[in-house]
Wavefront OBJ file of the C-alpha trace (Angstrom):
o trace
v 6.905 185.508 89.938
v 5.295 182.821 91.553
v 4.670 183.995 94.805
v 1.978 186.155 93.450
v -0.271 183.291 92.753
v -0.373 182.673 96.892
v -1.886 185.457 97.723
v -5.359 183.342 98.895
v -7.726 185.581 101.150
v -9.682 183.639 103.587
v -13.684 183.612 103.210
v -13.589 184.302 107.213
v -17.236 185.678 108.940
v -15.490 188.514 109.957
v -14.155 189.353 106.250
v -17.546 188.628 104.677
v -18.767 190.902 107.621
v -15.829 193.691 106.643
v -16.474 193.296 103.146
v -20.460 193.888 103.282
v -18.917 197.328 105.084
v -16.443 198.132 102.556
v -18.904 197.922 99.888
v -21.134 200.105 101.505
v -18.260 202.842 101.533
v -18.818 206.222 99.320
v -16.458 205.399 96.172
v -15.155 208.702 96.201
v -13.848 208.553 99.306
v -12.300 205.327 99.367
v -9.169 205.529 96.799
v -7.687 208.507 99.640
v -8.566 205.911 102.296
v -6.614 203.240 100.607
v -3.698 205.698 99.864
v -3.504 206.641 103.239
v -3.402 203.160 104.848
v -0.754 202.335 102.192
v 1.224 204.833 102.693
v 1.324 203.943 106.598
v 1.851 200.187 106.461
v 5.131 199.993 106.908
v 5.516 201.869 110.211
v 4.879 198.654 112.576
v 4.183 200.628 115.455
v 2.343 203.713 114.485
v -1.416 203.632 113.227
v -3.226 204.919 110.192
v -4.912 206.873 111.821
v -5.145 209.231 115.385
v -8.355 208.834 117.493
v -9.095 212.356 116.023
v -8.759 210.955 112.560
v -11.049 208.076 113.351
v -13.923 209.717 114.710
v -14.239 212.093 111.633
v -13.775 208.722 109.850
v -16.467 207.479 112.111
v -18.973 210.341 111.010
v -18.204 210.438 107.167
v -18.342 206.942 106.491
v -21.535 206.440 109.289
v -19.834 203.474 110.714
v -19.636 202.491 114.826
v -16.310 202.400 115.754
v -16.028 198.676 115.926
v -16.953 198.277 112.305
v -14.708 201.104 111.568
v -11.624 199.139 112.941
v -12.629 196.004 111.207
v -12.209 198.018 107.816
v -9.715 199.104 108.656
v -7.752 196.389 110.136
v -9.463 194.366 106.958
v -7.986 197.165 104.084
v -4.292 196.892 105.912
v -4.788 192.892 106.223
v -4.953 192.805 102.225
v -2.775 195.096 101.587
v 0.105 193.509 103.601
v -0.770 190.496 102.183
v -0.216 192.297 98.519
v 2.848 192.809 100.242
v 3.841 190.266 101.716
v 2.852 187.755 98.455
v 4.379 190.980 96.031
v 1.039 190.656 94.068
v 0.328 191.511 90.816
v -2.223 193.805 90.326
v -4.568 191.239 87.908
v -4.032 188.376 91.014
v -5.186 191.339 93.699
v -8.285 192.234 91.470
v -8.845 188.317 91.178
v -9.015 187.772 94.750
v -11.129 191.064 95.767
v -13.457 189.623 93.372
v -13.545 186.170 94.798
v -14.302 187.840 98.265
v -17.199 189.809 97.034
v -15.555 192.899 97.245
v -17.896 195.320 94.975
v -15.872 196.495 91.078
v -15.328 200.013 92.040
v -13.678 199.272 95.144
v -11.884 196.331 93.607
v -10.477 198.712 90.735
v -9.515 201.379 93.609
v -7.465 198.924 94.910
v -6.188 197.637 92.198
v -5.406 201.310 91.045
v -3.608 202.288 94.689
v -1.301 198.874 94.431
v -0.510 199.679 91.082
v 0.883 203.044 91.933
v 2.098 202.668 95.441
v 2.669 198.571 95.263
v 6.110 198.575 94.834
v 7.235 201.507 96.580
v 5.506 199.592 99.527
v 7.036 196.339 99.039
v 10.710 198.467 98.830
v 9.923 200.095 102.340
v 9.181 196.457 103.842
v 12.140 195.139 102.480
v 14.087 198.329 104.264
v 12.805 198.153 107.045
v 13.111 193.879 107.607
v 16.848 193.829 105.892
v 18.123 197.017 107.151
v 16.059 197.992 110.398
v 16.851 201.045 112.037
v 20.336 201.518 113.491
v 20.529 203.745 116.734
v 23.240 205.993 116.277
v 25.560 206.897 119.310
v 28.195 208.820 120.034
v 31.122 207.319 121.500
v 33.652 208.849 123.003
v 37.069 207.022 123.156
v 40.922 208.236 125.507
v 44.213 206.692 124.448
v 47.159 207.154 126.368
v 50.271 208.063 123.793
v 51.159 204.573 123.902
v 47.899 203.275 123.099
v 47.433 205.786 120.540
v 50.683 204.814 118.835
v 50.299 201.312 118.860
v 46.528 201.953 117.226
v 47.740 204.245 114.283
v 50.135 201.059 113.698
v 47.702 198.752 113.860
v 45.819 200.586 111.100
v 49.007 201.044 109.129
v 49.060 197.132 109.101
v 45.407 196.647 107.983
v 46.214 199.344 105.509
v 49.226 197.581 103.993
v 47.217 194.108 104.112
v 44.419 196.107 101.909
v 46.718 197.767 99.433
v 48.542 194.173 99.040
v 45.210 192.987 97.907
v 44.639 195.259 95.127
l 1 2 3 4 5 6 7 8 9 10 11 12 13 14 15 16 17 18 19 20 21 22 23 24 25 26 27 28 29 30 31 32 33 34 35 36 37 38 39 40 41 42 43 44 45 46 47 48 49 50 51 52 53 54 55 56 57 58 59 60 61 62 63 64 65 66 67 68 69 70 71 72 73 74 75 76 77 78 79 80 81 82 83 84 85 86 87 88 89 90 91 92 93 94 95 96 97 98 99 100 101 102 103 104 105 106 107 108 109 110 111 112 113 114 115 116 117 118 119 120 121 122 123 124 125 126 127 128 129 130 131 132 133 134 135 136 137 138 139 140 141 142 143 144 145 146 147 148 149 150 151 152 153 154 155 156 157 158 159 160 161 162 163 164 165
């Protein structure tokens, strides 16, 4: 696919900034971190994360909780673009390396799109082709006659069908 080959991610100061952080992240943490955010990306409106959630975040990763939202905003920025691009996992690796992003954390990544990658791109597609319909109930009163001339209304479209086949 060609798309896959866009996926470009800018050398910006606050993604050299965000990667210096993400590097500095304990390795064993970080593939749950990645799931997590994955797993969340499609839901527009909801975060990651609660304000409970961050602060523990906060405290096991001993980040403030600017630089903690700058990871995190950065990890969900390159994931939807693996989204949004459909990458292959060799063209992800390629461009976590190109933005310094450490091996380990590279290959976590790597690893999570593998898994989850396509599962995530199907829940984008859902939710942009197909977004979600409100059900309602509706609640409709014929008179006789209106009822009458409706059943042979659908007897007509009914005939018109059958004709077809």
């Amino acid at each position: 696919m060609a798309a896959s080959a866009a996926l470009v991610l800018p050398d910006s100061p606050s993604m050299k900034k965000a990667v210096l952080l993400i590097n500095t992240i304990d390795i064993g943490r970080f593939p749950r971190l990645l799931t997590r955010i994955l797993q969340k990306l499609h839901l527009k409106a909801e975060s990651s994360f609660s304000e409970e959630e961050e602060e523990k975040l906060q405290a096991a990763f001993s980040l403030e909780k600017q630089d903690l939202h700058l990871v995190l905003e950065t990890i969900s920025f390159i994931l939807e673009q693996a989204v949004y691009h459909n990458s292959k996992p060799a063209t992800l690796q390629q461009q976590l390396e190109n933005i310094r992003l450490e091996q380990d954390k590279a290959e976590a990544f790597v690893n999570t799109w593998s898994s989850m990658g396509q599962e995530t791109v199907e829940k984008f597609r859902q939710r942009i082709l197909a977004p979600h319909k409100k059900l309602e109930k509706v609640l409709v009163e014929f008179t006789h006659k209106e009822l009458f001339d409706f059943y042979n209304k659908l007897e007509t479209i009914q005939a018109q069908l059958d004709s077809l086949t």
